[in-house]
MOPAC internal coordinates of N, CA, C and O (Angstrom, degrees):
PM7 1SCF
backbone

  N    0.0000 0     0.00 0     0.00 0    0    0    0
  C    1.4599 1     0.00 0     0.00 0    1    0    0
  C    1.5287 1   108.78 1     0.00 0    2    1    0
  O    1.2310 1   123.44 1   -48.21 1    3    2    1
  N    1.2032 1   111.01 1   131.79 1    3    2    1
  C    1.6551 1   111.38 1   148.66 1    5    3    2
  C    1.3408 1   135.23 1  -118.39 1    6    5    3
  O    1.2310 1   125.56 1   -29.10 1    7    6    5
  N    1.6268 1   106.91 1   150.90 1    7    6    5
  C    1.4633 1   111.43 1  -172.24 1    9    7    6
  C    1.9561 1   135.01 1  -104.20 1   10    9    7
  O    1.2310 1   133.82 1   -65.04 1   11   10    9
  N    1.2986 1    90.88 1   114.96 1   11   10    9
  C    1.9708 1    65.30 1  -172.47 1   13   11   10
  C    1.8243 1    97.05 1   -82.70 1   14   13   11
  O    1.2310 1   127.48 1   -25.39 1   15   14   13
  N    1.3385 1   103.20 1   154.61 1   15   14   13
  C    1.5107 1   107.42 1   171.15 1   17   15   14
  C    1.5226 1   105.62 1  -122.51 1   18   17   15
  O    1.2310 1   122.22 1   -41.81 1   19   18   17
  N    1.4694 1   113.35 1   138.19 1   19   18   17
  C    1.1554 1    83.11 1   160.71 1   21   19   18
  C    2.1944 1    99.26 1  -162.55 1   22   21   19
  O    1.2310 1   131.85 1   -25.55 1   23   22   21
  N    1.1499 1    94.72 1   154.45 1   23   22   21
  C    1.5909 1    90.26 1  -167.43 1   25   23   22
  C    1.2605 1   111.00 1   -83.90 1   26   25   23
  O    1.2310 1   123.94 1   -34.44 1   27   26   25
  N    1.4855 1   110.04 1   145.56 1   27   26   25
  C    1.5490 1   129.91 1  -176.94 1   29   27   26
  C    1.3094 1   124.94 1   -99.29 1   30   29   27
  O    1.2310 1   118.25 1   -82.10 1   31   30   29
  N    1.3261 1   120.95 1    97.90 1   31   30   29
  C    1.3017 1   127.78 1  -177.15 1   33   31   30
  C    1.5329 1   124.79 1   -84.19 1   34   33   31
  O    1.2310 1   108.07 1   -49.77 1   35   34   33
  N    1.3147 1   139.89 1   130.23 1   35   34   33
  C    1.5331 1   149.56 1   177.93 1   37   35   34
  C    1.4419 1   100.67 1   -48.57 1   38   37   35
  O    1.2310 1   126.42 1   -38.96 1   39   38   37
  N    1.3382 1   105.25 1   141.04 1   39   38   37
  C    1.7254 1    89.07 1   160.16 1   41   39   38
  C    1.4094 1   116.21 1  -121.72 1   42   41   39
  O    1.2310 1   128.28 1   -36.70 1   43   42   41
  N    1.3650 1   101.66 1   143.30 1   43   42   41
  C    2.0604 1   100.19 1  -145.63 1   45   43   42
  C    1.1019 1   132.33 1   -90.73 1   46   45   43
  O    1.2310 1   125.30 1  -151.47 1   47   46   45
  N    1.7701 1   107.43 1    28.53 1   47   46   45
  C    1.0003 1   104.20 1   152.46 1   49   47   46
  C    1.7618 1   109.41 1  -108.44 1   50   49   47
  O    1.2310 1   111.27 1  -158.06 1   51   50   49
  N    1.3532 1   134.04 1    21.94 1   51   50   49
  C    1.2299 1   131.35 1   143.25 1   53   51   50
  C    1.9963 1   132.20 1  -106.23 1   54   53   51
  O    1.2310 1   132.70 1   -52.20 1   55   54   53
  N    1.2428 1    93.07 1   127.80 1   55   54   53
  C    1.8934 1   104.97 1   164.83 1   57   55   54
  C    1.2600 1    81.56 1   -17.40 1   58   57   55
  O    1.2310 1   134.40 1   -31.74 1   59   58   57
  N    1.7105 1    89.76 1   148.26 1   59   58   57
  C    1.4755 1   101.88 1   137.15 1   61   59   58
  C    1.3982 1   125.37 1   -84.36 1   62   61   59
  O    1.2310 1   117.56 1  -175.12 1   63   62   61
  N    1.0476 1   122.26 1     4.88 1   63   62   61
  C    1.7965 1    99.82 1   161.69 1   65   63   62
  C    1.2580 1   103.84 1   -85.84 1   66   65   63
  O    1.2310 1   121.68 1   141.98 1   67   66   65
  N    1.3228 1   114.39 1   -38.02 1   67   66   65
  C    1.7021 1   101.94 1  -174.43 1   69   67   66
  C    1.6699 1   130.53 1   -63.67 1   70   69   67
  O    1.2310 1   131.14 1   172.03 1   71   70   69
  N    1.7220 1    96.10 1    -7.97 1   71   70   69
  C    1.3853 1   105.22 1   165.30 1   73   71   70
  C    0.9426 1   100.09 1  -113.63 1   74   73   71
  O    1.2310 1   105.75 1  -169.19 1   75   74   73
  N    1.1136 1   144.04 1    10.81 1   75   74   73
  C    2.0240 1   134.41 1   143.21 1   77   75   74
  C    1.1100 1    86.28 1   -48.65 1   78   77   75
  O    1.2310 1   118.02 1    72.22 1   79   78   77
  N    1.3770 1   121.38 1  -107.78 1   79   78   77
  C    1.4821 1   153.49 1  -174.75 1   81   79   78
  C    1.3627 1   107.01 1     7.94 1   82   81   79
  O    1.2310 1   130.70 1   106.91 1   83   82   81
  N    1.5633 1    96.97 1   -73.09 1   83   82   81
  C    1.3188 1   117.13 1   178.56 1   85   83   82
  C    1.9544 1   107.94 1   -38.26 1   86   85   83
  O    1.2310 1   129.13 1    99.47 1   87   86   85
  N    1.3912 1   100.00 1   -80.53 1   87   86   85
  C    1.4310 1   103.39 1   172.00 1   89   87   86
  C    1.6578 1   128.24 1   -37.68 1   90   89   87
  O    1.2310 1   121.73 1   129.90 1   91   90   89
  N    1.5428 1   114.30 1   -50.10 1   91   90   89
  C    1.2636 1   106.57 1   173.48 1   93   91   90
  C    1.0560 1   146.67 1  -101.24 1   94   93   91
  O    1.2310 1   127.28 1  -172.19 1   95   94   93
  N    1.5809 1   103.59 1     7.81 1   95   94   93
  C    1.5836 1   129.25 1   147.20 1   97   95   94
  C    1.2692 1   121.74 1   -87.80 1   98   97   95
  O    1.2310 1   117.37 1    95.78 1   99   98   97
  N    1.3897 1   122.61 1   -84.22 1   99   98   97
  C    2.0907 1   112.00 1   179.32 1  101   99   98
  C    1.1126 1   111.09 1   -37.87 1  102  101   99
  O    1.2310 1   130.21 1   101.71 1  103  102  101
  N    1.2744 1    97.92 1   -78.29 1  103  102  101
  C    1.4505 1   125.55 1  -158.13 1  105  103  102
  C    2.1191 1    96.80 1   -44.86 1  106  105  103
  O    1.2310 1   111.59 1   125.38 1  107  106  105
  N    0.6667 1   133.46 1   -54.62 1  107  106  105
  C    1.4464 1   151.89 1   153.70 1  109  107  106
  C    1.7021 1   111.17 1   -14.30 1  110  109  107
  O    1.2310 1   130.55 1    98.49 1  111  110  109
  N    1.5362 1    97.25 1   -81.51 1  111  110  109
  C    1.5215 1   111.50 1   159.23 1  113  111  110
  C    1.4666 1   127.81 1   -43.43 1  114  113  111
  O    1.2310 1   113.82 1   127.72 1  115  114  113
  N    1.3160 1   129.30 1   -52.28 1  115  114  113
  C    1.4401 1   136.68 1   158.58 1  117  115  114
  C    1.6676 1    87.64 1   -40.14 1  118  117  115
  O    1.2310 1   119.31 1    88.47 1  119  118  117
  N    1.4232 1   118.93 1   -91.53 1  119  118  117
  C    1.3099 1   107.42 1  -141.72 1  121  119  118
  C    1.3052 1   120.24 1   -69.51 1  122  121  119
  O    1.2310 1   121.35 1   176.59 1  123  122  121
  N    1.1739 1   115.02 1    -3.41 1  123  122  121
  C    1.4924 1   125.38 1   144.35 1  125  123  122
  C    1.6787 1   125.37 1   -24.92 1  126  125  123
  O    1.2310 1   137.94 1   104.10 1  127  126  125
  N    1.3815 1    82.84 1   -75.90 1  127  126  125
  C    1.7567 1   112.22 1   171.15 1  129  127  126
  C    1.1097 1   120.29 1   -56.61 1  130  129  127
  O    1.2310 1   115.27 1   142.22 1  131  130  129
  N    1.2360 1   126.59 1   -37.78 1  131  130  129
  C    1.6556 1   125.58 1   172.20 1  133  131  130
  C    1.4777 1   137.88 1   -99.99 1  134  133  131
  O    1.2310 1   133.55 1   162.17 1  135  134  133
  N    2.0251 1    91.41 1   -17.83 1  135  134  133
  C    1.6239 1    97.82 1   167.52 1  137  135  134
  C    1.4922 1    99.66 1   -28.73 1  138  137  135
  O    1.2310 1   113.88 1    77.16 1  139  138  137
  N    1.7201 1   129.18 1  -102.84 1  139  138  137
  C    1.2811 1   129.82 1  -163.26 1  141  139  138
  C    1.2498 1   101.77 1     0.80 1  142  141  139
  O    1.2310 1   122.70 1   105.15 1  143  142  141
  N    1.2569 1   112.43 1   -74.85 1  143  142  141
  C    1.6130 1   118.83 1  -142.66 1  145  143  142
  C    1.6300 1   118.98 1   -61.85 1  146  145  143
  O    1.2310 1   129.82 1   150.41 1  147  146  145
  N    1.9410 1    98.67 1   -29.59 1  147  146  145
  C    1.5635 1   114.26 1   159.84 1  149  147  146
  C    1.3897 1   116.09 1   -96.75 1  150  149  147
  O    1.2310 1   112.20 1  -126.31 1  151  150  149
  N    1.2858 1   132.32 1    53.69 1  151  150  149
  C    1.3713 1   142.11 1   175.86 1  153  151  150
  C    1.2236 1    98.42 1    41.39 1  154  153  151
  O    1.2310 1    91.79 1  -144.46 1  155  154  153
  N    1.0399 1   165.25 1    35.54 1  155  154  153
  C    1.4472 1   156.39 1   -76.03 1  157  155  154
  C    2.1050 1    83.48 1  -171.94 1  158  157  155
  O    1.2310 1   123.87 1   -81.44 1  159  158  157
  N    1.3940 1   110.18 1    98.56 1  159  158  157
  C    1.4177 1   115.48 1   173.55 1  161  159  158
  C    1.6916 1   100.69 1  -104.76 1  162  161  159
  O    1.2310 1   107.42 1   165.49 1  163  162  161
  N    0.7543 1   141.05 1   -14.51 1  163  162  161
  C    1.5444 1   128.53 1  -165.16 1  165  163  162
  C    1.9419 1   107.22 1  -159.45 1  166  165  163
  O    1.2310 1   117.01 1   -42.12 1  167  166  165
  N    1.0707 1   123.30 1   137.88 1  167  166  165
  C    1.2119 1   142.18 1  -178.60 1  169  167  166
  C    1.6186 1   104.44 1  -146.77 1  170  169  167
  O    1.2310 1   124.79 1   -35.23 1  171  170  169
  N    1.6951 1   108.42 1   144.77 1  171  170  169
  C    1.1478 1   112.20 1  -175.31 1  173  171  170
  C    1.9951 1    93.93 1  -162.64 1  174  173  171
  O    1.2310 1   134.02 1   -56.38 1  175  174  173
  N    1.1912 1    90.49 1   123.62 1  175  174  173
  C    1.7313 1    87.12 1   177.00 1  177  175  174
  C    1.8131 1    96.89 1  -102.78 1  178  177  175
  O    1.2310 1   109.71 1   -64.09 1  179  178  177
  N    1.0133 1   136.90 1   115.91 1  179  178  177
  C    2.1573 1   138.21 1   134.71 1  181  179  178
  C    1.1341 1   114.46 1   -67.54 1  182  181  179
  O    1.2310 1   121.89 1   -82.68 1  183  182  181
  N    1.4924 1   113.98 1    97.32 1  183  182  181
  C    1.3318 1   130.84 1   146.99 1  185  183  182
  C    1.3656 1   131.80 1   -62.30 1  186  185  183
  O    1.2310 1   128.41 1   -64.51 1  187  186  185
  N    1.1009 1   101.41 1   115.49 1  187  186  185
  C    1.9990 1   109.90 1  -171.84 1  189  187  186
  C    1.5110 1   101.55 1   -60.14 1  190  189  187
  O    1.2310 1   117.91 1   -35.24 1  191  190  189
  N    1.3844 1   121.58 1   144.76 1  191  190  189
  C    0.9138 1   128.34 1   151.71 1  193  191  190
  C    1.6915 1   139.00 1  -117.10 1  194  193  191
  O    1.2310 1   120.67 1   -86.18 1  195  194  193
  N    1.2560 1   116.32 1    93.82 1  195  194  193
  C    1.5564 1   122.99 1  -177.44 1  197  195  194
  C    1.1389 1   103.40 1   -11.20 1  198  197  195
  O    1.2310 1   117.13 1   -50.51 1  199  198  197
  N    1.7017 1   123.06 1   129.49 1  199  198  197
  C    1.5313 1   124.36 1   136.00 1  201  199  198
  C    1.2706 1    98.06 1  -154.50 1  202  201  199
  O    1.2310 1   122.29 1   -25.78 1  203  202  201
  N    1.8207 1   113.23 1   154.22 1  203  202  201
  C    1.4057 1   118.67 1  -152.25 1  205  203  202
  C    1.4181 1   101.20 1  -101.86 1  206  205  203
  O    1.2310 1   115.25 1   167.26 1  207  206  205
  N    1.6611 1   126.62 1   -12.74 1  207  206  205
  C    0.9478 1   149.24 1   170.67 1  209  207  206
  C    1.6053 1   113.44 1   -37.77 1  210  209  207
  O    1.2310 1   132.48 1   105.98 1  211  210  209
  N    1.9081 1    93.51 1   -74.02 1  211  210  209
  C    1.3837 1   116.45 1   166.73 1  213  211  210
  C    1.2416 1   116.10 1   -51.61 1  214  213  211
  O    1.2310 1   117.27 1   110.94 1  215  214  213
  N    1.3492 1   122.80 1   -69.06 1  215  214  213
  C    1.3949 1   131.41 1   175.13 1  217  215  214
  C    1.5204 1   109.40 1   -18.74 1  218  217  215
  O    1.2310 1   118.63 1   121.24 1  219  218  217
  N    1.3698 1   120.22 1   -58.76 1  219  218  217
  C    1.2640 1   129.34 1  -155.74 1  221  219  218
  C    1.7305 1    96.59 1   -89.26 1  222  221  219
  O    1.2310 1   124.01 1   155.29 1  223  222  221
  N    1.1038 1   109.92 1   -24.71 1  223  222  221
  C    1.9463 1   101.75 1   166.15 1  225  223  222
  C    1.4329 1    99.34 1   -78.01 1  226  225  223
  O    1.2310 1   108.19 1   139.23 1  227  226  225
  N    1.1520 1   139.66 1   -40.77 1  227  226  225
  C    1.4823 1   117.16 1  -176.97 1  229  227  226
  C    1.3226 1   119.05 1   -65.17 1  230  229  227
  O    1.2310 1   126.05 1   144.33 1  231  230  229
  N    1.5668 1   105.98 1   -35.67 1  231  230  229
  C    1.6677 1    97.10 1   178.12 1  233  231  230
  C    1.0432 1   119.74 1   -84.27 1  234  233  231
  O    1.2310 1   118.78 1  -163.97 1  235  234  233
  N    1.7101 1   119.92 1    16.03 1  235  234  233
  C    1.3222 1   128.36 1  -175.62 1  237  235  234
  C    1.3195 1    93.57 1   -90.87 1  238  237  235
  O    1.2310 1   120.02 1   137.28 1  239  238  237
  N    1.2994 1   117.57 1   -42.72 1  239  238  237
  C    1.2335 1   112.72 1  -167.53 1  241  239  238
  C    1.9062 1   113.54 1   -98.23 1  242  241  239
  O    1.2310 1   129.63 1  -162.60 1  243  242  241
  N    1.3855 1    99.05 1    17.40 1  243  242  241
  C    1.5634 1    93.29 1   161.50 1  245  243  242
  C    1.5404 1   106.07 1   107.88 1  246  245  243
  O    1.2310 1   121.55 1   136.62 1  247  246  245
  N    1.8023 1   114.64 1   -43.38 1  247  246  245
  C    1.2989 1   132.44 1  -173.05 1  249  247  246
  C    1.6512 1   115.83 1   -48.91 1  250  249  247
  O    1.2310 1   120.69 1   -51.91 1  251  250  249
  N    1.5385 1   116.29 1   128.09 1  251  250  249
  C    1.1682 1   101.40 1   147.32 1  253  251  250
  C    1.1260 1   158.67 1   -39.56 1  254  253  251
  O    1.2310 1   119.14 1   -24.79 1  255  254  253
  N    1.5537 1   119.24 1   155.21 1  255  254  253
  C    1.5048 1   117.31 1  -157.68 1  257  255  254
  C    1.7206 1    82.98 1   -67.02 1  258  257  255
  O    1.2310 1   124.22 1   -30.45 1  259  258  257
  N    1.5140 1   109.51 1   149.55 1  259  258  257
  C    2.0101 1   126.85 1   172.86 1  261  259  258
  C    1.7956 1    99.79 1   -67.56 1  262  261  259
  O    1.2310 1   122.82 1   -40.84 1  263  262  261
  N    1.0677 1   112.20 1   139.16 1  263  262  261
  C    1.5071 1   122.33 1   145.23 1  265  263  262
  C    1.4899 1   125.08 1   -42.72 1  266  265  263
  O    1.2310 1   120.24 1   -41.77 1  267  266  265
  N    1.1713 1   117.14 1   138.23 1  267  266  265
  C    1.4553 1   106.03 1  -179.31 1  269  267  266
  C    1.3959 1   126.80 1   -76.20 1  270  269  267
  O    1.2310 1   122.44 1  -176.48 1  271  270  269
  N    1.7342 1   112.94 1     3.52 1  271  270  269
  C    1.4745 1   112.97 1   163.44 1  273  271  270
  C    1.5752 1    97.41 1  -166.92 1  274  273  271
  O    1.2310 1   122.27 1    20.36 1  275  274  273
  N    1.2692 1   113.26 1  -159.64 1  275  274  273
  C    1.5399 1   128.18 1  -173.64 1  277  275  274
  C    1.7527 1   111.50 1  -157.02 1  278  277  275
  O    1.2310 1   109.43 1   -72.34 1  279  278  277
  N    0.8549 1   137.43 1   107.66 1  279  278  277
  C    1.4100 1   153.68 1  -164.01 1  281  279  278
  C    1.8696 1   102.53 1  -107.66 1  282  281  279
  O    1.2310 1   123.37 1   -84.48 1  283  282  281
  N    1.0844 1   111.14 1    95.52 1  283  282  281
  C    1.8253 1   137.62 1   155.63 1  285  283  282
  C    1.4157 1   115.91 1   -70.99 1  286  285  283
  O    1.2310 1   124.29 1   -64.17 1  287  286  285
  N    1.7782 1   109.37 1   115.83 1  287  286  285
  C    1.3775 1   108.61 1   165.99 1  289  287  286
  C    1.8676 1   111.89 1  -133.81 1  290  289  287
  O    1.2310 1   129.18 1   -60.78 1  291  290  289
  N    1.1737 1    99.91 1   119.22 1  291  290  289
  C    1.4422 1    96.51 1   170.05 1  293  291  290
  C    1.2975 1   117.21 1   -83.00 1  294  293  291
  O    1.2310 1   128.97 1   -14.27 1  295  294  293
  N    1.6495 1   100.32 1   165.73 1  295  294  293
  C    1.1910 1   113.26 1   166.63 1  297  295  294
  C    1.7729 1   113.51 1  -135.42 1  298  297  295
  O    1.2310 1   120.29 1   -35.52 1  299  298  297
  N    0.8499 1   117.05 1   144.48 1  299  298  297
  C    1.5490 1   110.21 1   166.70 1  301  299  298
  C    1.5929 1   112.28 1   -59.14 1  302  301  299
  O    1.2310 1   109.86 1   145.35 1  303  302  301
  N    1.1871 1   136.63 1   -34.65 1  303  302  301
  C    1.4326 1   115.89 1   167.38 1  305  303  302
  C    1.6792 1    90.07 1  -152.92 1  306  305  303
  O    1.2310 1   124.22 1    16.38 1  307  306  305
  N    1.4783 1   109.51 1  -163.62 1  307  306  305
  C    1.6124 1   110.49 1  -176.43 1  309  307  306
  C    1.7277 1    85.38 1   -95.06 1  310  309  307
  O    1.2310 1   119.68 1   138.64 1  311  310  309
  N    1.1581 1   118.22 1   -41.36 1  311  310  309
  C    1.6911 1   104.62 1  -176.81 1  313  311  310
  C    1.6199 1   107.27 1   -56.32 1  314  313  311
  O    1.2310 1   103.38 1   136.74 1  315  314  313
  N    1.2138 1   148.17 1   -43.26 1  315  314  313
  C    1.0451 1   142.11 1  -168.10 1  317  315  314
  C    1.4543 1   107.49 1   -78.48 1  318  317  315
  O    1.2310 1   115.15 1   144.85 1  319  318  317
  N    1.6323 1   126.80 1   -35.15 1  319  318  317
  C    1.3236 1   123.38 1   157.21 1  321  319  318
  C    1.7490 1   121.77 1   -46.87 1  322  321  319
  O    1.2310 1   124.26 1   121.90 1  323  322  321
  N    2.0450 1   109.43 1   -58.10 1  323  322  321
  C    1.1674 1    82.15 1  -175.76 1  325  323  322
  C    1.6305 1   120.98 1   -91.30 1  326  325  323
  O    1.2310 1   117.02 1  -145.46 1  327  326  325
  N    1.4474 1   123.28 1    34.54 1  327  326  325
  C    1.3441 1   141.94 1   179.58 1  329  327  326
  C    1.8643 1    95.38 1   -85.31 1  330  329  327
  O    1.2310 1   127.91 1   122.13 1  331  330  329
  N    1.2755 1   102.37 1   -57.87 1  331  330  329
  C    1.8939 1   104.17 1  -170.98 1  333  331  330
  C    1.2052 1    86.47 1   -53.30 1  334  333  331
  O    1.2310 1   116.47 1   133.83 1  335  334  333
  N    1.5831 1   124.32 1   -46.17 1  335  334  333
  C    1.5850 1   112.41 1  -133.96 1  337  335  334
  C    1.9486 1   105.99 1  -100.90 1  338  337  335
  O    1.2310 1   127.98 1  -166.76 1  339  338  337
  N    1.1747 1   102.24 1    13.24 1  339  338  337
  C    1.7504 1   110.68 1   171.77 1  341  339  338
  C    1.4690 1    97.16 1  -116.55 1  342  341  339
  O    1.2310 1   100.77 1  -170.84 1  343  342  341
  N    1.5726 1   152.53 1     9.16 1  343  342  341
  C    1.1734 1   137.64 1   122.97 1  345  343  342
  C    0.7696 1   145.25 1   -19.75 1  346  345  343
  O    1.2310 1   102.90 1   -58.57 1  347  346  345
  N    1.4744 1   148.97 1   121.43 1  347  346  345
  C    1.8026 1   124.73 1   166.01 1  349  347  346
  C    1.7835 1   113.58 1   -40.77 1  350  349  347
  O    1.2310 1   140.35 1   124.19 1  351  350  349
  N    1.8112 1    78.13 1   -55.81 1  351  350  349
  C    1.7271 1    74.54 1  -179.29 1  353  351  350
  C    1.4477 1   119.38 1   -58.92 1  354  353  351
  O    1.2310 1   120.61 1   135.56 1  355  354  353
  N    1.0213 1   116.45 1   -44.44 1  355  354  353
  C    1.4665 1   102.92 1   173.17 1  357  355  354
  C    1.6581 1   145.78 1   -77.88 1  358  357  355
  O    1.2310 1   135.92 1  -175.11 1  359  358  357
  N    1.8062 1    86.80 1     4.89 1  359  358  357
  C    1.6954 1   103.90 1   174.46 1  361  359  358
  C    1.4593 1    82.20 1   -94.79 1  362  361  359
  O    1.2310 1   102.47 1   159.45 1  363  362  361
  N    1.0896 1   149.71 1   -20.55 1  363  362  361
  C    1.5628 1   147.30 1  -159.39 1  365  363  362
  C    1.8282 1    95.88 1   -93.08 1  366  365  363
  O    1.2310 1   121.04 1   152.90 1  367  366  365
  N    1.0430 1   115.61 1   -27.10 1  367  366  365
  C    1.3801 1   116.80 1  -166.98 1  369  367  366
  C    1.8290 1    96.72 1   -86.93 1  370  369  367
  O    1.2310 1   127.26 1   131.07 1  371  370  369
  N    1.0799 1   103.63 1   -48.93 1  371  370  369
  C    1.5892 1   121.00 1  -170.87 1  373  371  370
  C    1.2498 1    98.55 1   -40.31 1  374  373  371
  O    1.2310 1   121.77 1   123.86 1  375  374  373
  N    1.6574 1   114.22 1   -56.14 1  375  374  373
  C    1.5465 1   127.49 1  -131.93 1  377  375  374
  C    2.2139 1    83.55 1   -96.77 1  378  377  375
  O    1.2310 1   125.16 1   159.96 1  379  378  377
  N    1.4371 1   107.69 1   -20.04 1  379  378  377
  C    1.5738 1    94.33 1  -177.68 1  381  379  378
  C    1.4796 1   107.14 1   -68.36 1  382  381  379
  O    1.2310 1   128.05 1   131.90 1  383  382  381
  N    1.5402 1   102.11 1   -48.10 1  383  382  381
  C    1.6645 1   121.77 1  -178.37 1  385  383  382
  C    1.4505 1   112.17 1   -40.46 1  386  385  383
  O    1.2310 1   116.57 1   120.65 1  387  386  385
  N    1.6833 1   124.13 1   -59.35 1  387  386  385
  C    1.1251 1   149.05 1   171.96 1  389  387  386
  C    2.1239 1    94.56 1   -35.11 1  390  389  387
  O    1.2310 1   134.29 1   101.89 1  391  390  389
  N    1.6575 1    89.98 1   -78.11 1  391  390  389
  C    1.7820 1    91.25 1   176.79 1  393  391  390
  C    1.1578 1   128.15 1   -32.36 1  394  393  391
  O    1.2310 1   123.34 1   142.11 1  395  394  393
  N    1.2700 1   111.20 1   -37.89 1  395  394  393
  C    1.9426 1   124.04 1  -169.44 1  397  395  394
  C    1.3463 1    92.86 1   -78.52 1  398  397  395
  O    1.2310 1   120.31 1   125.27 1  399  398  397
  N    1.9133 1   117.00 1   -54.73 1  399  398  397
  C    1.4990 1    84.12 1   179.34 1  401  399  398
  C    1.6186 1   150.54 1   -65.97 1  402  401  399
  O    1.2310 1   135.69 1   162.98 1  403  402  401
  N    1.7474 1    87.24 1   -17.02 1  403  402  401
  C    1.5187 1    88.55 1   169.33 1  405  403  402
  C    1.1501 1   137.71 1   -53.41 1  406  405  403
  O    1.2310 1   127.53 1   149.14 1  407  406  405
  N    1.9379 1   103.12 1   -30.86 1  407  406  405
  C    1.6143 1   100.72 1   170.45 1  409  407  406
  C    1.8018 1   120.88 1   -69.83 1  410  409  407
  O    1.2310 1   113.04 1   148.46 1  411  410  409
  N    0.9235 1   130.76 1   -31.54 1  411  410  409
  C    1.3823 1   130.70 1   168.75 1  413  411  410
  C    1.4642 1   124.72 1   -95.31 1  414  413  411
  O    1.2310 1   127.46 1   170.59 1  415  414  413
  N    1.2298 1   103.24 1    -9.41 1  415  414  413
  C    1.7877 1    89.01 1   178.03 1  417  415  414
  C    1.6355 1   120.23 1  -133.64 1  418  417  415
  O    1.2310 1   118.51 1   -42.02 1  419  418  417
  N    1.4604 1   120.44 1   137.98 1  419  418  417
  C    1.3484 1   114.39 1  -169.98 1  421  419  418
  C    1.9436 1   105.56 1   -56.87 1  422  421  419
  O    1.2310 1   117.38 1   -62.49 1  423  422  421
  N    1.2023 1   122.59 1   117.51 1  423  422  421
  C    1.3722 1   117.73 1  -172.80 1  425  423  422
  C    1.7797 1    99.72 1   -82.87 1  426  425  423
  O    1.2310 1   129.12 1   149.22 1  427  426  425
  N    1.4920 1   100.03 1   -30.78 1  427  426  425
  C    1.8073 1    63.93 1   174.18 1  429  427  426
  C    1.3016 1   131.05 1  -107.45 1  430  429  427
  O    1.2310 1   116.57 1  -130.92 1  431  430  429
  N    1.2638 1   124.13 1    49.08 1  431  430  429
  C    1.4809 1   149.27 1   147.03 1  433  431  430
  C    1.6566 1   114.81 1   -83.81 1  434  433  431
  O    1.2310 1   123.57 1   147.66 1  435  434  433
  N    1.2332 1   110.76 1   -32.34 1  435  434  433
  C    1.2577 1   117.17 1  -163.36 1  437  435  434
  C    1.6506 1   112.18 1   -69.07 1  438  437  435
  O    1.2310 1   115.99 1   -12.36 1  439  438  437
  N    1.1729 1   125.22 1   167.64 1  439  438  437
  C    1.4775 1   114.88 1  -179.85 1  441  439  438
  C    1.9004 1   106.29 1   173.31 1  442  441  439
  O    1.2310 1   110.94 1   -12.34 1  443  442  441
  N    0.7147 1   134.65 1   167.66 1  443  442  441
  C    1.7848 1   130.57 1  -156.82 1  445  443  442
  C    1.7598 1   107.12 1   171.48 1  446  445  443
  O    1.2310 1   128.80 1    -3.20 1  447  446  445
  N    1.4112 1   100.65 1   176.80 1  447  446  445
  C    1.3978 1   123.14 1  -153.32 1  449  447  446
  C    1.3892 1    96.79 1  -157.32 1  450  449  447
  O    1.2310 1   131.08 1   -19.87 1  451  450  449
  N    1.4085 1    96.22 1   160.13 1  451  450  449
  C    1.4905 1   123.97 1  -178.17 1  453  451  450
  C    1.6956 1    83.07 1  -117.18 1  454  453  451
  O    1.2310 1   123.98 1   -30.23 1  455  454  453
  N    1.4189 1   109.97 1   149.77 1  455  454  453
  C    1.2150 1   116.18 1   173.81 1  457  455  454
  C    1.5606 1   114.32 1  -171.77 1  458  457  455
  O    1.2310 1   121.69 1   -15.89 1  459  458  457
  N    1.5042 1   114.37 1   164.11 1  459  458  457
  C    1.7655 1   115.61 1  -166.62 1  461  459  458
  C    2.2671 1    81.16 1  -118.46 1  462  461  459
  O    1.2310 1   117.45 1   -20.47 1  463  462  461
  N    1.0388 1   122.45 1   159.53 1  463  462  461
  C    1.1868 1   142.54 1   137.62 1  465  463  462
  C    1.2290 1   153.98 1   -56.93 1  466  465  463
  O    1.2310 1   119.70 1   -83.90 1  467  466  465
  N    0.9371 1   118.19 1    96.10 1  467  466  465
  C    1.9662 1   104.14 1  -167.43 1  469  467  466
  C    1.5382 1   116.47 1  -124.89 1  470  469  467
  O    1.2310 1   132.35 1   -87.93 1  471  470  469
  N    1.2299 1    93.75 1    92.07 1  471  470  469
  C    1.6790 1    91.02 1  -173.60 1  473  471  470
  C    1.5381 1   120.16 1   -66.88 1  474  473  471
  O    1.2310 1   126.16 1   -26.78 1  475  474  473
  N    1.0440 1   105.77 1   153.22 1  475  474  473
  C    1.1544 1   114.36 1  -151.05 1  477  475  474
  C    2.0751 1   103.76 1  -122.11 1  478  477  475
  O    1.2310 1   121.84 1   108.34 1  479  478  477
  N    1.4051 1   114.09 1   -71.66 1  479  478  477
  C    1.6447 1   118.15 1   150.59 1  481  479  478
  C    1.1758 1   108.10 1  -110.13 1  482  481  479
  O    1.2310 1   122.46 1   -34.64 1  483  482  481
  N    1.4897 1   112.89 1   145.36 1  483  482  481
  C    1.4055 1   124.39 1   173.31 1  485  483  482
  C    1.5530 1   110.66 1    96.69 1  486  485  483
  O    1.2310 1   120.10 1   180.00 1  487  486  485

């Protein structure tokens, strides 16, 4: 399997509930609908959750402020990823996904990876 990761940024002129919402309803539904079409086996949205606790250990330790979530997409291999993704239909699917995020998320904060897994405990 491979994973793209990639972090989800608010966009500031919306609440964060309204980019909860936003994110784990539409945005949700779309990729619902088009996984198939992008070979698309696994989706997983991580929603950040505020605490001032944490906050204040990261800036203890220097780290940037966290993203307000993290968005997981599998694929059954990288060939079957870039197979959906040299389609029309699936450059057509890409480019809707891409659209949806513009309405809820600051795009130029945003940024991601292709990546394999290696568990480590558990």
């Amino acid at each position: 399997m491979i994973k793209f990761v990639a972090t989800v940024w608010r966009r500031p002129d919306l609440t964060p509930e309204q980019f909860t919402e936003r994110w784990r309803e539409g945005h949700a539904e779309l990729m619902r609908r088009l996984a198939p079409t992008l070979n698309i086996v696994r989706y997983v949205q991580t929603h950040g959750i505020k605490d001032e606790l944490l906050d204040n250990a990261l800036a203890g330790r220097g780290w940037l402020s966290p993203p307000d979530g993290i968005a997981e997409v599998w694929w059954e291999s990288h060939e079957a990823m870039i197979a959906a993704l040299s389609t029309p239909e699936g450059q057509a699917a890409n480019a809707a996904l891409a659209a949806d995020e513009a309405e809820f998320c600051d795009m130029s904060k945003m940024s991601g990876f292709l990546s394999r897994e290696i568990t480590v405990v558990g």
